[in-house]
C-alpha positions as CSV (number, residue, x, y, z in Angstrom):
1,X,261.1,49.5,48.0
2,X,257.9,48.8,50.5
3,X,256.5,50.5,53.0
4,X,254.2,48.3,55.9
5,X,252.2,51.0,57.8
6,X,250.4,50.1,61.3
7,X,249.5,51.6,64.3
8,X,246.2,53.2,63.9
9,X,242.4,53.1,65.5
10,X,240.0,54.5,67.2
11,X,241.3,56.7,69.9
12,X,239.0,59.6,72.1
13,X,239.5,63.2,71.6
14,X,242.9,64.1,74.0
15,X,244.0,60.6,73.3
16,X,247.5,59.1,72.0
17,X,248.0,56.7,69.3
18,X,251.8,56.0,67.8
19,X,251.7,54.8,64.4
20,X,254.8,52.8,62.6
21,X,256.3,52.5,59.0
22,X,258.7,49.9,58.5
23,X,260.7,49.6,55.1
24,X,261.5,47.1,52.7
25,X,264.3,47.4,50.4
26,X,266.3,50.8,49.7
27,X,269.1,52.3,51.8
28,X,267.1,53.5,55.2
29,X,270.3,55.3,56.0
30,X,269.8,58.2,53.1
31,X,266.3,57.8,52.5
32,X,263.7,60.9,53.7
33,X,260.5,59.6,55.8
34,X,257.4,61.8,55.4
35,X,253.8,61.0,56.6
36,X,250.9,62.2,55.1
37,X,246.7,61.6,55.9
38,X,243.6,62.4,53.8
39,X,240.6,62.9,55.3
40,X,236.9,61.9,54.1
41,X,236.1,64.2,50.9
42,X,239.9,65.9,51.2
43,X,242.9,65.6,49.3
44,X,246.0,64.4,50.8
45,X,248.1,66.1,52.9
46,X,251.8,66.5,54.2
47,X,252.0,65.7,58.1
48,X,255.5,65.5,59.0
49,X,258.9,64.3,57.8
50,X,262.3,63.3,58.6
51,X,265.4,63.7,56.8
52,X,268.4,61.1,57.0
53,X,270.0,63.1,59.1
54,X,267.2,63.3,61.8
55,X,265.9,66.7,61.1
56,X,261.9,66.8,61.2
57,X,259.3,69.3,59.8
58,X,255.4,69.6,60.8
59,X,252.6,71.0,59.1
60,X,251.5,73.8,61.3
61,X,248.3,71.4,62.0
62,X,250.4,69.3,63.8
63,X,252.6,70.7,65.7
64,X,253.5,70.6,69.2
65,X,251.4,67.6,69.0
66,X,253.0,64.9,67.1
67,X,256.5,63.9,67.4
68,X,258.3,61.6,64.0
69,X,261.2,59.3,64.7
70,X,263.4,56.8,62.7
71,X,264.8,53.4,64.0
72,X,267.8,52.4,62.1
73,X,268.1,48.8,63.3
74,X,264.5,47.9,62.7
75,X,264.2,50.5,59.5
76,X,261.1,51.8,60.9
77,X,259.9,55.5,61.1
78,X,257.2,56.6,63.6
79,X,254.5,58.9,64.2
80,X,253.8,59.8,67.7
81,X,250.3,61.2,68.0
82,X,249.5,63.2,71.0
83,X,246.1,65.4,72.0
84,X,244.3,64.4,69.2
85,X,241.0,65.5,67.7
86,X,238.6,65.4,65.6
87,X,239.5,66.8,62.9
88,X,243.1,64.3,62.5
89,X,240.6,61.4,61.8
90,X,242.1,60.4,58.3
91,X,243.9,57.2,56.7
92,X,247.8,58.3,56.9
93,X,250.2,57.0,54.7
94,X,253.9,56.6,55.1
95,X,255.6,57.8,52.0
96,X,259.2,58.0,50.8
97,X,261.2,58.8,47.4
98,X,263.2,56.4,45.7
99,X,265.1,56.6,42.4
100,X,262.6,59.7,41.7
101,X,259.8,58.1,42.2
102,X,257.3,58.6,45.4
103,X,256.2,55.3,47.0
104,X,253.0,55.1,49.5
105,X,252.3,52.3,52.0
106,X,248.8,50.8,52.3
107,X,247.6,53.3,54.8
108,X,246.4,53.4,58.2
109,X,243.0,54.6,59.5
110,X,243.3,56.6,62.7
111,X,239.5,57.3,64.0
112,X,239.1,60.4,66.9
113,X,235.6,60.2,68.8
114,X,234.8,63.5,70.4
């Protein structure tokens, strides 16, 4: 199982930026999508995820702002970004469970100027 992250960049405070994870290997079908970021000097941290069935959760940083998706025939999840600030500058990873185990993508660097 892979996971191919893309999508991010420098965006101004208020902006948008949609950000895409596309998976290699595994059943997409059954498999839970989560996002997380980590910020300069700051652990990692749970963004947002989406069950196989479609249900979604949102840290409380997040939401009302961003919006995750899946895309069965392309085996992508995405991460709509909306009003951003400052403080969501981070690298965010696309992350999923397989076989027990947790697997990260490379990671994306989303950059918010104020």
């Amino acid at each position: 199982v892979q996971l191919q992250a893309s999508g991010g960049g420098l965006v101004q405070s208020g902006g948008s930026l949609r950000l895409s994870c596309k998976l290699s290997g595994g059943n997409f079908k059954i498999m839970d999508l989560d996002w997380y970021r980590q910020a300069p000097g700051k652990e990692r941290e749970f963004v947002a995820t989406i069950s196989a069935n479609g249900a979604t959760n949102y840290a409380d940083s997040v939401k009302g702002r961003f919006t995750i998706s899946r895309e069965w025939p392309r085996r992508t999840s995405h991460l709509q970004m909306d009003s951003l600030k400052p403080e969501d500058t981070a690298v965010y990873y696309c992350s999923t469970v397989s076989r027990g185990a947790r697997i990260w993508g490379q990671g994306t660097l989303v950059t918010v100027s104020s």
